[in-house]
Backbone as numpy.savetxt, mean C-alpha at the origin, in Angstrom:
# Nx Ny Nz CAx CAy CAz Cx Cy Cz
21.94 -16.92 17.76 20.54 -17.28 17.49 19.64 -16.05 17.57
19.87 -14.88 18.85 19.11 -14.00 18.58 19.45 -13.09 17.79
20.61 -12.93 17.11 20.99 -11.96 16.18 20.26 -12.17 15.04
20.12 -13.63 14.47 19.58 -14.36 13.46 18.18 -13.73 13.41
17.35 -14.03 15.12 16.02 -13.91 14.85 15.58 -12.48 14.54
16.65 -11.69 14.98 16.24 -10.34 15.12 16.61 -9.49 13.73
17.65 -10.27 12.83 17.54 -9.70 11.83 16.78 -10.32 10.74
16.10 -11.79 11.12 15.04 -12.21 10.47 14.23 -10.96 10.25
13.11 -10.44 11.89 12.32 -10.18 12.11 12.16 -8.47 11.25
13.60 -7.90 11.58 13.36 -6.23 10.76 13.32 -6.49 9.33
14.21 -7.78 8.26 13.73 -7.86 7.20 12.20 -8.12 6.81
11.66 -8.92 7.96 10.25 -9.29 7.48 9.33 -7.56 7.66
10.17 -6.95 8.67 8.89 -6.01 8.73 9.15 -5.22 8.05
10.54 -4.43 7.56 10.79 -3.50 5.95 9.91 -4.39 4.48
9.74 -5.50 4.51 9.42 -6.31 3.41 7.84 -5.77 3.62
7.54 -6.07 4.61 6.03 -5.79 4.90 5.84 -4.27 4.55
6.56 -3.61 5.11 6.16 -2.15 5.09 6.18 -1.69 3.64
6.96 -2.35 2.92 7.11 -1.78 1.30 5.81 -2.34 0.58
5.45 -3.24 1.03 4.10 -3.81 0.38 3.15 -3.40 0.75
2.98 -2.78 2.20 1.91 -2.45 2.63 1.62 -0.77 1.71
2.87 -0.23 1.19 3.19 1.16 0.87 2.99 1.01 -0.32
2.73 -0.33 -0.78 2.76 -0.28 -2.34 0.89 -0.50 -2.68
0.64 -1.33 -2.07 -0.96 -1.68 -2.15 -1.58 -0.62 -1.78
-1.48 0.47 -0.58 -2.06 1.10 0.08 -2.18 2.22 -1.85
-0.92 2.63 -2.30 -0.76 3.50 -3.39 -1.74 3.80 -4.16
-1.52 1.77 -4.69 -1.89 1.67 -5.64 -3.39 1.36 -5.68
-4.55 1.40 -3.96 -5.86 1.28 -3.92 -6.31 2.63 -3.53
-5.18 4.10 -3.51 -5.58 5.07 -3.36 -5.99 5.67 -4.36
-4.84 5.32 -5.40 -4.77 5.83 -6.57 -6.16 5.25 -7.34
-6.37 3.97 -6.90 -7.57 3.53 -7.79 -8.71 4.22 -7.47
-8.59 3.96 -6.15 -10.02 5.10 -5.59 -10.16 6.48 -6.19
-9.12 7.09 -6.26 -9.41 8.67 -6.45 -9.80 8.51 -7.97
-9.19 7.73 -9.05 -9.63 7.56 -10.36 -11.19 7.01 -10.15
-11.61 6.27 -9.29 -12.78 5.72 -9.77 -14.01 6.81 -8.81
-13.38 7.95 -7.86 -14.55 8.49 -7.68 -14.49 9.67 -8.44
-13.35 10.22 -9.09 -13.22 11.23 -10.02 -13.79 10.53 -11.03
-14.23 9.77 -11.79 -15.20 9.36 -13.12 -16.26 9.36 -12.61
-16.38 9.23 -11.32 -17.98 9.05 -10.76 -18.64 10.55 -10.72
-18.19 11.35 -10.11 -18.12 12.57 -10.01 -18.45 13.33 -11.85
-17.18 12.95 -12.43 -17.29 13.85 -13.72 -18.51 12.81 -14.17
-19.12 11.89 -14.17 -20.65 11.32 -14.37 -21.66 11.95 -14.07
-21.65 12.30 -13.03 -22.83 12.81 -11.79 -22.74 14.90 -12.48
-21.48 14.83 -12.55 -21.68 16.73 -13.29 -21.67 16.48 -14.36
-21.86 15.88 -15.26 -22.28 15.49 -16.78 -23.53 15.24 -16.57
C-alpha cells in the first residue's frame, strides 16, 4: 500500500513539474515577445 502511494505521489509530482516547466516557458516566452513589441513601439 505504501509502495503504491509513494509511487502514486513521485508520478504526480514529475507530471506536475513538466507542466509547471511547460507553462512557466511558454508565459516567459510570451512576456519577452510582448515587452519586446512594446519596447520596439516606444523606440519607434
Amino acid at each position: 500500500m505504501m509502495v503504491e502511494f509513494f509511487l502514486l505521489g513521485c508520478t504526480g509530482v514529475v507530471v506536475f513539474l513538466h507542466g509547471a516547466n511547460f507553462f512557466f516557458h511558454a508565459l516567459s516566452s510570451h512576456l519577452a515577445f510582448r515587452s519586446l513589441s512594446f519596447l520596439g513601439f516606444v523606440g519607434w
